[in-house]
C-alpha positions in Angstrom: -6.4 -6.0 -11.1 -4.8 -8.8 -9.0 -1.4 -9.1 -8.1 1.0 -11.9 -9.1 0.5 -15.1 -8.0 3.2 -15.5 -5.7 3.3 -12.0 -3.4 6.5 -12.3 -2.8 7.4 -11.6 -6.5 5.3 -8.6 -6.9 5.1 -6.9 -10.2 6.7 -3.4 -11.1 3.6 -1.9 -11.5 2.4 -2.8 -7.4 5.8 -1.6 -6.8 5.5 1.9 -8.1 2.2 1.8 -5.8 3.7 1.0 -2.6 6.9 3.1 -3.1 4.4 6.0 -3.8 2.1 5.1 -1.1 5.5 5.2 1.5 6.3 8.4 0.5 3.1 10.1 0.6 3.3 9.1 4.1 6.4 10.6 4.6 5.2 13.5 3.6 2.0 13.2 5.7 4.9 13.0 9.0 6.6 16.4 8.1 5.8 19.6 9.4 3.8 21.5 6.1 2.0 18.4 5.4 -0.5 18.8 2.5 -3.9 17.6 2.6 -3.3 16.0 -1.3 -0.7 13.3 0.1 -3.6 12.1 2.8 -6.2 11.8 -0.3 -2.8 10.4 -2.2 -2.3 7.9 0.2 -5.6 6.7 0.6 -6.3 6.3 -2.9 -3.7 4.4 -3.2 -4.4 1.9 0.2 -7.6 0.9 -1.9 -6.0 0.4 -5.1 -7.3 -3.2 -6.3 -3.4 -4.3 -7.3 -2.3 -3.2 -3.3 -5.7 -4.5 -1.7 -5.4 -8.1 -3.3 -1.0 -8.1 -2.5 -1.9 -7.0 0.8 -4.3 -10.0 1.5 -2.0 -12.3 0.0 0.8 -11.2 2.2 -1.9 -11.5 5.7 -3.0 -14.9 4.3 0.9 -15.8 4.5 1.3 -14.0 8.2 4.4 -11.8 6.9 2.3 -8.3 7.6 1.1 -7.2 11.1 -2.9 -8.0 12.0 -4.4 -4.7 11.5 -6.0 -3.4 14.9 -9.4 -2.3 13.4 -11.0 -4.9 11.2 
C-alpha cells in the first residue's frame, strides 16, 4: 500500500503506524523493556504504507540520511 500522494498530508491510517511505531520505541528506552515492542517496532519500520512515506519524505530532504544504507 502506498501512501498519499503528497507526504506531507499523510493519511490516518500511516498515522496510527508512526504514532505506534514512536511509542514502541519509547518503551524500547525504559528500564523493563520487552522484547515484543523491538519485534513491534520493526514490523512496523517495514510496513509498505511507512516504507513508501518514508521515501517520499528523503526524496523531499525533510528526514535525516540514514547512516547505514
Amino acid at each position: 500500500m502506498k501512501s498519499a500522494a503528497n507526504p506531507m498530508e499523510p493519511p490516518a491510517t500511516l498515522l496510527v503506524k508512526l504514532g505506534s511505531a514512536l511509542v514502541h520505541a519509547q518503551e524500547l528506552t525504559e528500564p523493563g523493556a520487552h522484547h515484543l515492542d523491538l519485534e513491534a517496532f520493526k514490523g512496523l519500520c517495514a510496513d509498505p504504507e511507512v516504507v513508501a512515506w518514508l521515501e517520499a519524505m528523503g526524496a523531499l530532504a525533510l528526514l535525516p540520511v540514514k547512516r547505514s544504507a
